[in-house]
ROTIVO-136448 format. One record per residue: chain; x, y, z of N, C-alpha, C, O, CB in turn; residue number from 1; residue in one letter. Coordinates in nm, 3 decimals, always signed. Atoms other than C-alpha are relative to their C-alpha. Glycine has a CB too. Example, Ala and Ser with C-alpha at 12.3 -4.5 7.8 and 13.67 -1.06 7.14 Angstrom:
c, n.c1, n.c2, n.c3, ca.c1, ca.c2, ca.c3, c.c1, c.c2, c.c3, o.c1, o.c2, o.c3, cb.c1, cb.c2, cb.c3, k, r
A, +0.089, -0.119, +0.000, +1.230, -0.450, +0.780, +0.090, +0.120, +0.000, +0.194, +0.118, +0.066, -0.099, +0.003, +0.125, 1, A
A, -0.082, -0.119, -0.006, +1.367, -0.106, +0.714, -0.077, +0.109, +0.073, -0.026, +0.220, +0.090, +0.041, +0.046, -0.142, 2, S
This chain:
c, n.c1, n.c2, n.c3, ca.c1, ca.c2, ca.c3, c.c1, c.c2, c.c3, o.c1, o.c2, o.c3, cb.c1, cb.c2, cb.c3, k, r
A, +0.113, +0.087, +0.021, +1.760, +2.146, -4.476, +0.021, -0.133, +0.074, -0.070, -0.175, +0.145, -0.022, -0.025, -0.150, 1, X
A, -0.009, +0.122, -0.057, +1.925, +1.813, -4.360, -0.009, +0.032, +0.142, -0.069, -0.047, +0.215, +0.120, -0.075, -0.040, 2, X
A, +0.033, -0.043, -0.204, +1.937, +1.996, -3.966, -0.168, -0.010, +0.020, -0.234, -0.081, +0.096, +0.055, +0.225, +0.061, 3, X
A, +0.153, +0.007, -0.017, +1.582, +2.060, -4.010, -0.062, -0.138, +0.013, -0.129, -0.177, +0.109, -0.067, +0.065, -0.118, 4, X
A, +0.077, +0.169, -0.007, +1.471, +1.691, -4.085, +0.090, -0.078, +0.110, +0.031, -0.120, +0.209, +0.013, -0.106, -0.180, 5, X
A, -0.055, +0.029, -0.155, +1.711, +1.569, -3.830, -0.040, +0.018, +0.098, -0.053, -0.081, +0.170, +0.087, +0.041, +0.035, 6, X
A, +0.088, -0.085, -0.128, +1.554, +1.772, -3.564, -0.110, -0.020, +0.041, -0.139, -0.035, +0.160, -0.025, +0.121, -0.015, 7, X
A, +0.138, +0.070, +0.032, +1.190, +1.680, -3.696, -0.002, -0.158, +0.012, -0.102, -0.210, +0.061, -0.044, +0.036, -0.152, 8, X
A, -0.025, +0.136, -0.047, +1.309, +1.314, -3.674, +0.037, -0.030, +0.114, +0.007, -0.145, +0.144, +0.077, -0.055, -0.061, 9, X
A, -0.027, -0.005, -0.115, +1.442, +1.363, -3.343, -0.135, -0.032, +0.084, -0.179, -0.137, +0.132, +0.064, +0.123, +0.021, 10, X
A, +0.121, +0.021, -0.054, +1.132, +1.466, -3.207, -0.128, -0.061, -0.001, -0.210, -0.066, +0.092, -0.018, +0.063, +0.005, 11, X
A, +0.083, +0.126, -0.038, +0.906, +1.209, -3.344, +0.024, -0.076, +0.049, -0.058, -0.129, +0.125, -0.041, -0.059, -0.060, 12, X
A, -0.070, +0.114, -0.069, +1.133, +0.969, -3.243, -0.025, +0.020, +0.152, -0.069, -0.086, +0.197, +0.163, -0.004, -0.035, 13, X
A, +0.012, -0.030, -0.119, +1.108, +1.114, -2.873, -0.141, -0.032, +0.031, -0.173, -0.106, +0.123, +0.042, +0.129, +0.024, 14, X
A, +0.132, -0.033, -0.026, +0.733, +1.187, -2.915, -0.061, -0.156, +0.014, -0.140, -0.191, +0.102, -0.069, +0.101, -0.123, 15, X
A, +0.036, +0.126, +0.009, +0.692, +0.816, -3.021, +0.043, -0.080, +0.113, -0.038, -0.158, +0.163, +0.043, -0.049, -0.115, 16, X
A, -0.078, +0.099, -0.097, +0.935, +0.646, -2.763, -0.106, +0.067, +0.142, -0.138, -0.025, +0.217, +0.221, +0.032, +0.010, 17, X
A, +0.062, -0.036, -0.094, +0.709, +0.890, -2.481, -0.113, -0.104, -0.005, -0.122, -0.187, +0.086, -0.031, +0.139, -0.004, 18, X
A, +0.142, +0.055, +0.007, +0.371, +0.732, -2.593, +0.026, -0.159, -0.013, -0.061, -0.235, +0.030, -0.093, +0.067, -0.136, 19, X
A, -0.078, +0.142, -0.036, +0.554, +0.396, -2.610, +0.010, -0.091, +0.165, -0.039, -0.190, +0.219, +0.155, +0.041, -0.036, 20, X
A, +0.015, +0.000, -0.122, +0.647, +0.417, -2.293, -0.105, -0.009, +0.107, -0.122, -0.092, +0.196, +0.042, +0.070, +0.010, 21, X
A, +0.164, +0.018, -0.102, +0.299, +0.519, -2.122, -0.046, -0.108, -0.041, -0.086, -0.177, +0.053, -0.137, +0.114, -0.019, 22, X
A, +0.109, +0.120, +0.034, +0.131, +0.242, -2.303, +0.081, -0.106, +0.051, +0.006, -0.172, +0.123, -0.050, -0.028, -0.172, 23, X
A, -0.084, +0.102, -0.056, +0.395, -0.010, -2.195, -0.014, -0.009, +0.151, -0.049, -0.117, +0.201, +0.141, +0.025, -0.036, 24, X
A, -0.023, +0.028, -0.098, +0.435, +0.089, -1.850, -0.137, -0.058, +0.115, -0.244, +0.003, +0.106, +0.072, +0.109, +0.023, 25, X
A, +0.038, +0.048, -0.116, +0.268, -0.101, -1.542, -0.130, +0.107, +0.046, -0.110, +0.228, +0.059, +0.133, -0.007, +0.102, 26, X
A, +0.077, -0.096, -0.032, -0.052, +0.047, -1.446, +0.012, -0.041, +0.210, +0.041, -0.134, +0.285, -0.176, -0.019, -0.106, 27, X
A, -0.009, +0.006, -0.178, -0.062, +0.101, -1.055, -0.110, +0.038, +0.090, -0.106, +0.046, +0.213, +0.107, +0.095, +0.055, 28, X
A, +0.127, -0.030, -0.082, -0.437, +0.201, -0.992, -0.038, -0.125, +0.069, -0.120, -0.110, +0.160, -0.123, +0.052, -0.090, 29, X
A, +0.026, +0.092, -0.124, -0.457, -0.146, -0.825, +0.038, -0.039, +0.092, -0.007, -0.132, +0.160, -0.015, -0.072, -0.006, 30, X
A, -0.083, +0.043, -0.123, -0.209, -0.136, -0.585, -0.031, +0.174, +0.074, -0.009, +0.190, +0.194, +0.207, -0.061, -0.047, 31, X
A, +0.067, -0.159, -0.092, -0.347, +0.290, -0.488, -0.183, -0.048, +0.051, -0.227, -0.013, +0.160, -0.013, +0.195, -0.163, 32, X
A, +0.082, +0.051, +0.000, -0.676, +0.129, -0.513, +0.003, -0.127, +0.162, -0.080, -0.119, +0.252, +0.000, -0.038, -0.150, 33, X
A, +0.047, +0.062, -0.085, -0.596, -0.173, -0.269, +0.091, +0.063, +0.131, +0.075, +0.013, +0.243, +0.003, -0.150, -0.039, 34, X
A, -0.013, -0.093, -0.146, -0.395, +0.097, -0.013, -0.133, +0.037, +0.060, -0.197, +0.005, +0.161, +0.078, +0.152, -0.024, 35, X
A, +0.131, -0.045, -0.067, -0.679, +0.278, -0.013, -0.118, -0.075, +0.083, -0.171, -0.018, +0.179, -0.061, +0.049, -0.096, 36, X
A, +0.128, +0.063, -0.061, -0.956, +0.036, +0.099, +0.109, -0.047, +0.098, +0.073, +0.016, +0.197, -0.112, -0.123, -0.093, 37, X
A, -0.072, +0.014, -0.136, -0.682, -0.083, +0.366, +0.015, +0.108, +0.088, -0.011, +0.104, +0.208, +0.127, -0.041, -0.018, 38, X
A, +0.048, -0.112, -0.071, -0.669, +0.241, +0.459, -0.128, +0.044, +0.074, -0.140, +0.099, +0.184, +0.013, +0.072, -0.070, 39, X
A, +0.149, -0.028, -0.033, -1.020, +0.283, +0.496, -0.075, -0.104, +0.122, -0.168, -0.077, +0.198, -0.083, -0.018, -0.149, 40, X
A, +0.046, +0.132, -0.100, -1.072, -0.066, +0.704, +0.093, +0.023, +0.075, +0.029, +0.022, +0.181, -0.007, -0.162, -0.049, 41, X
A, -0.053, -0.088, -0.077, -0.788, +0.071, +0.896, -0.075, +0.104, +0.100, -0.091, +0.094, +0.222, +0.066, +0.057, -0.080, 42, X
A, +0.053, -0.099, -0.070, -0.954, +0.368, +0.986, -0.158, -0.022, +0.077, -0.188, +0.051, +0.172, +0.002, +0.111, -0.101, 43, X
A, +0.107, +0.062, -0.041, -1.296, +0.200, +1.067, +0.071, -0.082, +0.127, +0.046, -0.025, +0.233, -0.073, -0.087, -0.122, 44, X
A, -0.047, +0.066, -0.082, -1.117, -0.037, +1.286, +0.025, +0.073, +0.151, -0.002, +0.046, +0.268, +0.106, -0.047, -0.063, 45, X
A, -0.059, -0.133, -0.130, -0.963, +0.280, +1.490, -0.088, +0.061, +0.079, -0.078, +0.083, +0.200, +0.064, +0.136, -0.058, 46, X
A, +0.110, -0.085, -0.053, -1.296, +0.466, +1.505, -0.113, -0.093, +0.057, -0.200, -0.036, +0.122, -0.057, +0.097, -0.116, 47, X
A, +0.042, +0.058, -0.082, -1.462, +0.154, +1.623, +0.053, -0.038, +0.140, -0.013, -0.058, +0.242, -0.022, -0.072, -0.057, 48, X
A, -0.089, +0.068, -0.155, -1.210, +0.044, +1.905, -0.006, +0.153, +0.091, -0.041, +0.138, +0.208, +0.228, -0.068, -0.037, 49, X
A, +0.013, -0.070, -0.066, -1.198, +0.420, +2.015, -0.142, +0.032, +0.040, -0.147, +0.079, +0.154, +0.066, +0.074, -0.039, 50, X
A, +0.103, -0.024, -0.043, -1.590, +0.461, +2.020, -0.082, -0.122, +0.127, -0.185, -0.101, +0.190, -0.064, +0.024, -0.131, 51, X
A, -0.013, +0.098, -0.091, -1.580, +0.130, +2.241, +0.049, +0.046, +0.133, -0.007, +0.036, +0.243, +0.080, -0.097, -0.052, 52, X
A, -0.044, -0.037, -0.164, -1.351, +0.274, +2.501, -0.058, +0.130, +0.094, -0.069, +0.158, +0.214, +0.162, +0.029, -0.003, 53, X
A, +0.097, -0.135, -0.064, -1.530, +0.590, +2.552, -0.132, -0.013, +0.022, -0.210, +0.073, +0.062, -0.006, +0.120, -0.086, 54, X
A, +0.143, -0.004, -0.087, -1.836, +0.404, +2.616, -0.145, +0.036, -0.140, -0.267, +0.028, -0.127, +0.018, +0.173, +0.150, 55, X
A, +0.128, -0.033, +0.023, -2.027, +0.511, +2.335, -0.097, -0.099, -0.152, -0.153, -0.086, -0.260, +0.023, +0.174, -0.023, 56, X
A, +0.041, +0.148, +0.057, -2.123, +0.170, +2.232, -0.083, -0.068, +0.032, -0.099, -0.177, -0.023, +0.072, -0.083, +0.005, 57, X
């Protein structure tokens, strides 16, 4: 019986320290967020300067 509740205490303890964790940690959709639009003004930049040299500007 005492293994059993040990075991069951274990894993709330884990289950709790997981969901702890996510809510604690650092969110990072604003630093994928401001790649992306650099990316994107990047790639505009490229497909303007190459549609320039080929004239079809």
């Amino acid at each position: 019986m005492k293994d059993q509740d040990f075991l069951c205490g274990m894993a709330m303890g884990a289950m709790v320290g997981a969901v702890m964790g996510a809510a604690l940690a650092p969110r990072r959709k604003s630093q994928v967020k401001k790649a992306a639009d650099k990316a994107m003004r990047t790639v505009g930049e490229v497909m303007e300067n190459l549609s320039e040299e080929m004239g079809l500007r």
